[in-house]
TIVOSE-819411 format. One record per residue (C-alpha): residue number from 0; x, y, z. Coordinates in steps of 0.2 Angstrom, whole numbers, plus 2048, in hexadecimal, padded with zeros to 3 digits. Example, Ala and Ser with C-alpha at 12.3 -4.5 7.8 and 13.67 -1.06 7.14 Angstrom:
<sites>
+-----+-----+-----+-----+
| num |   x |   y |   z |
+-----+-----+-----+-----+
|   0 | 83E | 7EA | 827 |
|   1 | 844 | 7FB | 824 |
+-----+-----+-----+-----+
</sites>
This chain:
<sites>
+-----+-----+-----+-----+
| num |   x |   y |   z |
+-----+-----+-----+-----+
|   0 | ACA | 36B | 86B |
|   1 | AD5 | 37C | 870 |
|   2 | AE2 | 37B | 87B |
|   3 | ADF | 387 | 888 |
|   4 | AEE | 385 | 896 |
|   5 | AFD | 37B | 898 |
|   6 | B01 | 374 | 8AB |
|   7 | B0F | 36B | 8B0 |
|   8 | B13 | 365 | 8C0 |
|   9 | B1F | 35A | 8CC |
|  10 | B26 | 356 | 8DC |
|  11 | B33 | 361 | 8E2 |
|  12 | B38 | 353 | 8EE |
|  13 | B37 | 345 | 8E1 |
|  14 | B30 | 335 | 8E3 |
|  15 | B3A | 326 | 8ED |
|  16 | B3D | 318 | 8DF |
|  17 | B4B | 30A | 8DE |
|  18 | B5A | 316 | 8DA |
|  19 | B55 | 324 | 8E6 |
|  20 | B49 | 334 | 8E4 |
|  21 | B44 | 339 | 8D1 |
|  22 | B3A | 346 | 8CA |
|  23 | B2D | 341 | 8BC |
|  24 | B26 | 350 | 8B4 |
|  25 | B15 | 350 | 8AE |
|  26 | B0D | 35B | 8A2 |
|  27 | AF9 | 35E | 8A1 |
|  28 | AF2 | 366 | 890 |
|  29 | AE2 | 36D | 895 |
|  30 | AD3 | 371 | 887 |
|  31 | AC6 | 37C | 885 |
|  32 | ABA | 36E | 88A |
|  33 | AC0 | 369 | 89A |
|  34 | ACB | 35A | 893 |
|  35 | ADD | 358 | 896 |
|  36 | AEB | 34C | 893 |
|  37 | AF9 | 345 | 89B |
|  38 | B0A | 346 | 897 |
|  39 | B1D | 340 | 8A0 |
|  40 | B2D | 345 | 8A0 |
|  41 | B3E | 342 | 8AB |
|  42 | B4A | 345 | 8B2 |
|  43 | B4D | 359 | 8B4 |
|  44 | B3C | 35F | 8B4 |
|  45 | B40 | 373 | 8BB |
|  46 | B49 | 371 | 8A8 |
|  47 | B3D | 369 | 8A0 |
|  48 | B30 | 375 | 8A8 |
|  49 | B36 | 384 | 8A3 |
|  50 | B38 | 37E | 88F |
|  51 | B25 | 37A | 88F |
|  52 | B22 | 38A | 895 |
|  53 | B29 | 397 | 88F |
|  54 | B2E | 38F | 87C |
|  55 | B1F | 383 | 879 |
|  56 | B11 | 389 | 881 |
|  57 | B11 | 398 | 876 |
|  58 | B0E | 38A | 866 |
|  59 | B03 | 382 | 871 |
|  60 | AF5 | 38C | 878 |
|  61 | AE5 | 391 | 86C |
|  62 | AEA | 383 | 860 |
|  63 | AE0 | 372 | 85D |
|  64 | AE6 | 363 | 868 |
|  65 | AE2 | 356 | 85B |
|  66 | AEE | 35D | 84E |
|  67 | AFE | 354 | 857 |
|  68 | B08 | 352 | 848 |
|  69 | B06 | 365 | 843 |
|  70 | B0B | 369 | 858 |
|  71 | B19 | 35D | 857 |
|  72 | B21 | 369 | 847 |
|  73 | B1D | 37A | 850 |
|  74 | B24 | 374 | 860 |
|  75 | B32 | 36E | 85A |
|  76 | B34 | 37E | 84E |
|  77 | B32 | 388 | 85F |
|  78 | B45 | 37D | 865 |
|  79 | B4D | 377 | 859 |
|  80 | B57 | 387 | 853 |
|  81 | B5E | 389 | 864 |
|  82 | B61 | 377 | 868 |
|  83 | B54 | 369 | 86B |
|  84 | B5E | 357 | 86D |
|  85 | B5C | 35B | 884 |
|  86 | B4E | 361 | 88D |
|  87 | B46 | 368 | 87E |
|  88 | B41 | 359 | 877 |
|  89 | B3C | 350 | 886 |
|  90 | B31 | 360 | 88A |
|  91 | B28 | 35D | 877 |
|  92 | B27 | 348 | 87C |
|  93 | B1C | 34F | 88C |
|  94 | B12 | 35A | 883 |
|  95 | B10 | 34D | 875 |
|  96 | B0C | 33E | 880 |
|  97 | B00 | 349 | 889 |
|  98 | AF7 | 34F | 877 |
|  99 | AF5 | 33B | 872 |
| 100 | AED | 337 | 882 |
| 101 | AE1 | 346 | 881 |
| 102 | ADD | 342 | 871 |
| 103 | AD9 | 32E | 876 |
| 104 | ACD | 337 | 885 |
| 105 | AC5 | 343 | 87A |
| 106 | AC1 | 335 | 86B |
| 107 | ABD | 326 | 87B |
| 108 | ACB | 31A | 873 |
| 109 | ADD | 313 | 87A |
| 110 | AEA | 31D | 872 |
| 111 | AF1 | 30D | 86A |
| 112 | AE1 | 30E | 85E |
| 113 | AE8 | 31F | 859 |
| 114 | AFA | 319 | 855 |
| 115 | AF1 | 30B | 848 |
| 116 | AE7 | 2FF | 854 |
| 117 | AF1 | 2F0 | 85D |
| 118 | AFB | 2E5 | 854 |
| 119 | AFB | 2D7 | 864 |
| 120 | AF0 | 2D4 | 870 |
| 121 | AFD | 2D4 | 87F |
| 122 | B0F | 2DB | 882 |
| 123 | B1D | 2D3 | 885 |
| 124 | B29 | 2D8 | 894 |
| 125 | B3A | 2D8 | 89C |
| 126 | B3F | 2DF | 8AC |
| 127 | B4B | 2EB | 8B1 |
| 128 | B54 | 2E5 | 8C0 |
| 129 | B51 | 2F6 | 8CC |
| 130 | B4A | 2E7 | 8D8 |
| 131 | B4A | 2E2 | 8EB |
| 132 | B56 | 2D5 | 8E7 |
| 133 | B66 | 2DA | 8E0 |
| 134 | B6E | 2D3 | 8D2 |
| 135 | B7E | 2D6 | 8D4 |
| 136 | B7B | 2CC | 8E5 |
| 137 | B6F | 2BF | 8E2 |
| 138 | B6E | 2BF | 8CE |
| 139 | B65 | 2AB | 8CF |
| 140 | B5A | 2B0 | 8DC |
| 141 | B52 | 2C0 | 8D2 |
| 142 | B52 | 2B6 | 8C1 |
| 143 | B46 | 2A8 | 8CB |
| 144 | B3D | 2B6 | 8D5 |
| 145 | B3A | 2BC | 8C1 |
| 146 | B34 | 2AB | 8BB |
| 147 | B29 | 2A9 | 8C8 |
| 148 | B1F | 2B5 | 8C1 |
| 149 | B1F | 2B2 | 8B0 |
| 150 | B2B | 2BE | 8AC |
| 151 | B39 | 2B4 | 8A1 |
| 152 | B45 | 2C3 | 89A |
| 153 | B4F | 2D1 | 8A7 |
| 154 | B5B | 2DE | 8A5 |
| 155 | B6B | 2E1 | 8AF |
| 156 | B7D | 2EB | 8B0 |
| 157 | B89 | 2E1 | 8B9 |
| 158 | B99 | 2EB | 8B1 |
| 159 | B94 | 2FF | 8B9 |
| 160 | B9C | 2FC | 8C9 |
| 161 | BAB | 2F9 | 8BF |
| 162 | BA8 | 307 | 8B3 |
| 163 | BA6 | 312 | 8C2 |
| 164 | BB9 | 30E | 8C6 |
| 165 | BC0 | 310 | 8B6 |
| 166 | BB7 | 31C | 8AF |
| 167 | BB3 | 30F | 8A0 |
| 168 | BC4 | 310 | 89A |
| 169 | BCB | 300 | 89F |
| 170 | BC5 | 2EE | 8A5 |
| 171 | BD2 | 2E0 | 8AF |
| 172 | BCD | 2CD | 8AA |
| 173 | BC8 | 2CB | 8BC |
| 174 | BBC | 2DA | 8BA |
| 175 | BB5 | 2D1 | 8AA |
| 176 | BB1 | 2C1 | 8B4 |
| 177 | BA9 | 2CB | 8C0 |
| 178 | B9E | 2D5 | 8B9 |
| 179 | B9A | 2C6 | 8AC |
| 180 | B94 | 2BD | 8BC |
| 181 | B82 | 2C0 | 8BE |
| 182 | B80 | 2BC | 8AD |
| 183 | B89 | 2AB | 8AE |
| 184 | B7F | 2A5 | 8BC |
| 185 | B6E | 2A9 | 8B5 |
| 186 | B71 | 29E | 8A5 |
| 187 | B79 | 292 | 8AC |
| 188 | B6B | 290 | 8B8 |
| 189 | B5D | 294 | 8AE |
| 190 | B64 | 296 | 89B |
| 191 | B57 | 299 | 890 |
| 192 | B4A | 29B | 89B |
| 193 | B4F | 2AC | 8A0 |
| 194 | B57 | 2B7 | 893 |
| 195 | B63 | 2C5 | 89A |
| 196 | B65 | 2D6 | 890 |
| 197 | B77 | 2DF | 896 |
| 198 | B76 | 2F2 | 899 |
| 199 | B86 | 2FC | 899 |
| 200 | B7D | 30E | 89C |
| 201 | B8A | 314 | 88E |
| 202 | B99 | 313 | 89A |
| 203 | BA7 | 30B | 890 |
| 204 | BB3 | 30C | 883 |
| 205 | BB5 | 304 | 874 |
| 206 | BC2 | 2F7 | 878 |
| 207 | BBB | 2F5 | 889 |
| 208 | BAA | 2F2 | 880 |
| 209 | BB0 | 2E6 | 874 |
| 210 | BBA | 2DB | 882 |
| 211 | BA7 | 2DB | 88D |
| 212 | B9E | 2D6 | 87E |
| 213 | BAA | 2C4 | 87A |
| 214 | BA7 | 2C2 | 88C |
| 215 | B96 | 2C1 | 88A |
| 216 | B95 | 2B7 | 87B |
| 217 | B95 | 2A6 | 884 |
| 218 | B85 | 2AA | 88B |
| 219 | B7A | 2B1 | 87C |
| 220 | B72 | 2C0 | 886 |
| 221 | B62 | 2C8 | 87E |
| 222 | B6B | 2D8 | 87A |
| 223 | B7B | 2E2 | 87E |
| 224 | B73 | 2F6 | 883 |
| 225 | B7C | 306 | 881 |
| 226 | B90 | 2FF | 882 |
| 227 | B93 | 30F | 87C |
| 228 | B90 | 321 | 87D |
| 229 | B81 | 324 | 870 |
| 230 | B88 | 332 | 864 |
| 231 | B97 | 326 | 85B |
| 232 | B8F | 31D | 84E |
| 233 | B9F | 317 | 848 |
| 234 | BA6 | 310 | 856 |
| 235 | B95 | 308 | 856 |
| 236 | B97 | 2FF | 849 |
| 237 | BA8 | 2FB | 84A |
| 238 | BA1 | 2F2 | 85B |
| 239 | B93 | 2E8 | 852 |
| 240 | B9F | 2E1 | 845 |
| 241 | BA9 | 2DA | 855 |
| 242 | B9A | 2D0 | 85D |
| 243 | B8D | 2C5 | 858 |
| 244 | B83 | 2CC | 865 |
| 245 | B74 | 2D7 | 862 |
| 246 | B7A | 2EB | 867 |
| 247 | B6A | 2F6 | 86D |
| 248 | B6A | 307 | 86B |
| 249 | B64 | 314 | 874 |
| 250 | B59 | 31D | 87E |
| 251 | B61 | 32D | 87D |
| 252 | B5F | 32F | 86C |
| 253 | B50 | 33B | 868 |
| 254 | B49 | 33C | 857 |
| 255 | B47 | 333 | 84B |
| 256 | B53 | 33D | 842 |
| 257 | B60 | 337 | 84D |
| 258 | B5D | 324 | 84C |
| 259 | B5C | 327 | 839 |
| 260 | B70 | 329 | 83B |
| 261 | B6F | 319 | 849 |
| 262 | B66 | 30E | 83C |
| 263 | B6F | 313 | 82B |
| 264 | B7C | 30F | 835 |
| 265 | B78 | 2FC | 838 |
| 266 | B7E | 2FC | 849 |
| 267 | B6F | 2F8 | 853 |
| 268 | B65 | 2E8 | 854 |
| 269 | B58 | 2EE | 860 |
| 270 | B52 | 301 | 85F |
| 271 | B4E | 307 | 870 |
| 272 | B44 | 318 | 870 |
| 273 | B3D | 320 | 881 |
| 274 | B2C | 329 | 87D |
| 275 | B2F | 335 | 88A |
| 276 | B40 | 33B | 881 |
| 277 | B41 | 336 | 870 |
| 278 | B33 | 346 | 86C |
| 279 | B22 | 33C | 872 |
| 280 | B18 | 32D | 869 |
| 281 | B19 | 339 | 85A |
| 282 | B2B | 336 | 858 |
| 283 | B2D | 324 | 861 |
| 284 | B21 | 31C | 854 |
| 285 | B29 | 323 | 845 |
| 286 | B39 | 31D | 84F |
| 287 | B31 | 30C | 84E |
| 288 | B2B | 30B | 83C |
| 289 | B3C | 30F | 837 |
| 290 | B44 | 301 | 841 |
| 291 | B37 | 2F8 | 837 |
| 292 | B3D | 2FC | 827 |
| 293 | B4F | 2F7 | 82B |
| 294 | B48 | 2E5 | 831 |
| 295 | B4A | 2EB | 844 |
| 296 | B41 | 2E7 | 854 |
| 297 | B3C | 2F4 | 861 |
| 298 | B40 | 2F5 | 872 |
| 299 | B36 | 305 | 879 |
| 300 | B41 | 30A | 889 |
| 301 | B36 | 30D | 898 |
| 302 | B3F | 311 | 8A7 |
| 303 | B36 | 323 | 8AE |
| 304 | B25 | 326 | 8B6 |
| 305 | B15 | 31F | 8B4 |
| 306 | B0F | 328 | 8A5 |
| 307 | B1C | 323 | 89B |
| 308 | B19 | 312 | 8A0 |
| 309 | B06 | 312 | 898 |
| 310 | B0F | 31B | 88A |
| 311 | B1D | 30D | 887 |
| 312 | B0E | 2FF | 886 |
| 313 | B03 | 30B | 87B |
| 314 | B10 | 30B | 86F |
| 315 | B15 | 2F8 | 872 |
| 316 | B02 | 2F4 | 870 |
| 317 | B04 | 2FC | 85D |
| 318 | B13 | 2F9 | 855 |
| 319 | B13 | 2E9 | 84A |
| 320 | B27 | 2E9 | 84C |
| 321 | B28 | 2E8 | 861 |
| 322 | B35 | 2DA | 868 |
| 323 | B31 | 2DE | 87A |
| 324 | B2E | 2EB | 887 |
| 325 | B36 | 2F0 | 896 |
| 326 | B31 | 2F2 | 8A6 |
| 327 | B34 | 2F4 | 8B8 |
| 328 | B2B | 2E9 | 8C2 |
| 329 | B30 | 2F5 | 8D3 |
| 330 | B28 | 302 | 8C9 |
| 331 | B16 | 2FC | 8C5 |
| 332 | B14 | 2F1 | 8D2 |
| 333 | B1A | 2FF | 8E0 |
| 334 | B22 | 310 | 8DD |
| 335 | B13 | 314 | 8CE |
| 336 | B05 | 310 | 8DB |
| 337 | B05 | 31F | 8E5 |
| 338 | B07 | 32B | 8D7 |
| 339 | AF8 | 323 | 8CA |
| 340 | AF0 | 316 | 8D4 |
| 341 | AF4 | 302 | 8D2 |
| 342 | AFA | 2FE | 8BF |
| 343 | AF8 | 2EE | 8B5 |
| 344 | B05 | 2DF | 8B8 |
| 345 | B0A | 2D4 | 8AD |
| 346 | B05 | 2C3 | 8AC |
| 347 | B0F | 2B6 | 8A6 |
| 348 | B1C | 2C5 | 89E |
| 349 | B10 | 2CB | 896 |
| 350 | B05 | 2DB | 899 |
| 351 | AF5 | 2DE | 894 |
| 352 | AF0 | 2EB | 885 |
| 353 | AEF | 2FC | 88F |
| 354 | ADA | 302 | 891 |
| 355 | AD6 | 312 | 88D |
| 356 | AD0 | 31F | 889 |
| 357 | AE1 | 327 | 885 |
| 358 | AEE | 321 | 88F |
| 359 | AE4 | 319 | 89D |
| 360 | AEA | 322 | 8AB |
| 361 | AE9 | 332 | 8B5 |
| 362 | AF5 | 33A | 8C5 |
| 363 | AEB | 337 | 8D5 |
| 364 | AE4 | 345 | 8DF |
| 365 | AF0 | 340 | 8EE |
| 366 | AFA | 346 | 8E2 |
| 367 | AF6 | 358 | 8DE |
| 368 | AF4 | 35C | 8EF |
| 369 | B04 | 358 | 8F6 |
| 370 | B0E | 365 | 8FE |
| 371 | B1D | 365 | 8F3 |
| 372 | B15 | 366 | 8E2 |
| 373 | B1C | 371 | 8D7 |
| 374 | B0D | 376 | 8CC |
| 375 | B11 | 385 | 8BB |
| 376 | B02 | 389 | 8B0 |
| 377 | B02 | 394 | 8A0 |
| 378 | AF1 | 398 | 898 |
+-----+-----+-----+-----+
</sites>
């Protein structure tokens, strides 16, 4: 199974999701035998691009698609001198994710069965607020909008209007209650019927940080996310030995070199890799396995494009150690459907094992023939 080219492709125009336009990358490894698989990346793809290019492809081309361990290595010798921890590494989780979805096509299994078959039979979900209904605005309406589908566990970031005014360097009292508000008012509505995870998109300081999580404590949220930039693993733990609460950490760690120095630092409660930046499956399972070994759940981020979606519950499918996944219900249910057809929603919070073979899913023609895709192929 040669690889004979490497494509990749986007939308010079983006596509119109909850937060404005974005560019997903996708990358397609094509073989001597007509196959090819699918890979994702965001959110600077004319980057991204040009790293699979004119440093990968090179590794790439002639070699056999099935040995993605012994890619993985020469790709990531072909960065890691000049700097991989960027768009490097989330070039290498394209071409990764799109060498284990090959590899599910060309043996006619799901790519979980590659990654050690499924350890549950469905996937546990929580939603990312990017929804209709705001819940800054209308925190008890979205909460019972959620329940009514099943969906019993959300995720929301009250405090970055503040953040954006103080650049995360201070926080009034007044500031506290407000931002603490949506929180309030979903538990005390609905309390354990809908758990509530915190994002603080890495915004604040440590002080600040502390003062936000006591304010939280009264209401036991699922997790406290990224209060912090990612690249202090002291300050992290200095933070953690002033909560009870559970700290997750982060998606924009890549490697698991990097979350080797996050979890010897016993700062995290939740690890939360993204497939398409953390170096592919290769590296988020490893990423997993040693959450594992430290007695730690997984939380895979999912927050990019469709392919990293049926990525995210690949991965979720297969590792024994999974507390939940997240998703974006104003992703699968709209903005996904024009670029890969209708996806999958989960019943009663939980989705379905993904169906193969590989990842499950392809771009739709619509797609390749629009007018302002950008298309790059090096054979």
């Amino acid at each position: 199974m040669r690889i004979t080219a490497i494509e990749t492709l986007y939308l010079a125009g983006g596509i119109t999701v909850h937060a404005g336009p974005i560019q997903w990358l996708w990358v397609r490894i094509h073989t001597e035998d007509g196959l090819y698989g699918l890979g994702e990346t965001y959110p600077h793809p004319a980057s991204e691009e040009a790293i699979i290019h004119s440093r990968l492809a090179p590794r790439l081309l002639g070699q056999d698609a099935g040995r993605i361990e012994g890619l993985w290595a020469s790709m990531f010798d072909a960065v890691s001198y000049s700097g991989w921890a960027g768009a490097e590494m989330r070039a290498i989780s394209a071409v990764d994710t799109a060498l284990w979805d090959l590899k599910g096509k060309a043996l006619g299994v799901p790519v979980y069965e590659l990654l050690g078959g499924a350890t549950r039979d469905r996937i546990r979900t929580y939603n990312t607020c990017y929804d209709h209904i705001s819940f800054l605005d209308e925190p008890v309406r979205l909460a019972e909008s959620l329940l009514e589908s099943g969906i019993r566990a959300m995720k929301i970031w009250p405090f970055d209007p503040v953040a954006k005014i103080t650049g995360g360097n201070y926080i009034t009292p007044e500031q506290i209650r407000e931002g603490i508000r949506p929180l309030r008012l979903i538990k005390e509505k609905f309390g354990d019927s809908m758990e509530v995870a915190m994002e603080f998109h890495g915004y604040w300081n440590l002080p600040c940080a502390m003062q936000m999580a006591r304010a939280c404590e009264p209401y036991s949220p699922m997790w406290l996310e990224e209060m912090l930039g990612q690249d202090n693993m002291a300050a992290y733990r200095e933070l953690a030995s002033s909560t009870p609460l559970p700290l997750t950490i982060s998606e924009r760690l890549m490697t698991a070199w990097q979350y080797r120095e996050l979890l010897a630092g016993g700062a995290a409660r939740v690890v939360m890799p993204d497939v398409a930046w953390c170096g592919g499956l290769t590296q988020a399972k490893k990423i997993a396995d040693m959450g594992a070994v430290h007695y730690l759940p997984v939380a895979p981020h999912n927050c990019g494009g469709p392919v990293l979606h049926a990525a995210t519950m690949h991965l979720a499918a297969a590792v024994p150690n999974l507390y939940i996944a997240e998703s974006v219900r104003r992703h699968y249910a709209d903005e996904y459907t024009p670029i890969v057809g209708p996806l999958d929603a989960p019943q009663d919070g939980f989705f379905d094992l993904p169906r193969g073979p590989g990842l499950g899913l392809d771009l739709l023609p619509a797609v390749l023939e629009r007018g302002d895709l950008v298309r790059r192929r090096t054979a």
